[in-house]
C-alpha positions as semicolon CSV with decimal commas, in nm:
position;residue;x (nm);y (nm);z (nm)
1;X;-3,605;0,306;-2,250
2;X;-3,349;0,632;-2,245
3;X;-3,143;0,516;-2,523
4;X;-3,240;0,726;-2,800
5;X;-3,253;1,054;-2,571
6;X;-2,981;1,290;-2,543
7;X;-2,852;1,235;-2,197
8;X;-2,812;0,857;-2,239
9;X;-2,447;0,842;-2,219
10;X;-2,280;0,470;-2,311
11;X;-1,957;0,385;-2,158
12;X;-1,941;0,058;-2,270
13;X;-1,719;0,129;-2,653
14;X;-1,462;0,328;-2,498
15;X;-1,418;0,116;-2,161
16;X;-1,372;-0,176;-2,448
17;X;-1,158;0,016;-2,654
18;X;-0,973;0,162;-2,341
19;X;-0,931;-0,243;-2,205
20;X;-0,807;-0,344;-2,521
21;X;-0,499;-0,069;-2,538
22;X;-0,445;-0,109;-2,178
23;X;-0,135;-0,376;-2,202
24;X;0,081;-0,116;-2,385
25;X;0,051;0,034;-1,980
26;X;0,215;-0,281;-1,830
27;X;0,438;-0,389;-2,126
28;X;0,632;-0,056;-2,177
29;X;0,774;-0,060;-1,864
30;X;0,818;-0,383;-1,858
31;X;1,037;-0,396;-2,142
32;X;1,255;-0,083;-1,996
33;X;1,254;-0,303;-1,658
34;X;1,425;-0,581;-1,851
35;X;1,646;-0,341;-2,094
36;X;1,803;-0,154;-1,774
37;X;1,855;-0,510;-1,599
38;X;2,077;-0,664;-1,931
39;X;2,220;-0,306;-1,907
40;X;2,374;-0,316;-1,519
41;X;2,440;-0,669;-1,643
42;X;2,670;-0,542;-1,894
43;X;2,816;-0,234;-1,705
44;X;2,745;-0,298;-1,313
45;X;2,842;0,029;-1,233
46;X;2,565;0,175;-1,366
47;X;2,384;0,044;-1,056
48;X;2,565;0,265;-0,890
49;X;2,471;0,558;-1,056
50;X;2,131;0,478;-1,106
51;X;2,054;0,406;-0,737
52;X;2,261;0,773;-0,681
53;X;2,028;0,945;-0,884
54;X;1,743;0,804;-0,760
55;X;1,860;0,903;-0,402
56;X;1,952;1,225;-0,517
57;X;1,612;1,289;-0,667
58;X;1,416;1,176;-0,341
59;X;1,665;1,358;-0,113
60;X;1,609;1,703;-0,345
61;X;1,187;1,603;-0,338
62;X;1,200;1,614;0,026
63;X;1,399;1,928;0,080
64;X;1,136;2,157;-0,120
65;X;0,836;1,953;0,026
66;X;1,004;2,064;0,390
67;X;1,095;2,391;0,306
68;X;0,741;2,417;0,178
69;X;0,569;2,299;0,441
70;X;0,792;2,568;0,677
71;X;0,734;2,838;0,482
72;X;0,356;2,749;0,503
73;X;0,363;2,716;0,871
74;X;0,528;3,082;0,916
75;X;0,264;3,236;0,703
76;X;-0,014;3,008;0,918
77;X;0,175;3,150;1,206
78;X;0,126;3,549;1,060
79;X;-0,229;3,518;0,973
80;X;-0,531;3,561;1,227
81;X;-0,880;3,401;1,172
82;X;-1,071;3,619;1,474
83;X;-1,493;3,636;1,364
84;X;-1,642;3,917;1,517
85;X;-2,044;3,814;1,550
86;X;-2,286;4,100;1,607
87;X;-2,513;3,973;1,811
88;X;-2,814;4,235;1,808
């Protein structure tokens, strides 16, 4: 009935087109999974140094979320929400 007019929108093309390209999402980092195994395979101690940076990189995340999250609650602390309602 609406599909001539001009707010008849079809999403049925590009959710094809979007299905069809979708693997590349999965099979990219699949193929990096399996390139880093054969890697620590090959030179175990890059475990090491993998799993160091990773911990490094989550303990550094957390740090700056916290010290966000503290500088956030001092300027909570500073501010004052008081509503004066004139009641005539």
């Amino acid at each position: 009935m609406f599909n001539r007019s001009s707010t008849f929108v079809s999403f049925s093309g590009s959710a094809a087109q979007w299905a069809s390209r979708s693997w590349w999402l999965v099979f990219i980092p699949g193929i990096a999974f399996v390139m880093t195994a054969f890697a620590i395979f090959v030179w175990p101690k890059l475990l090491a140094y993998l799993v160091a940076g990773a911990l490094l990189f989550v303990g550094v995340l957390l740090i700056g979320w916290a010290m966000t999250m503290r500088r956030a609650t001092r300027l909570r602390a500073r501010q004052r929400d008081v509503v004066y309602y004139d009641v005539s």
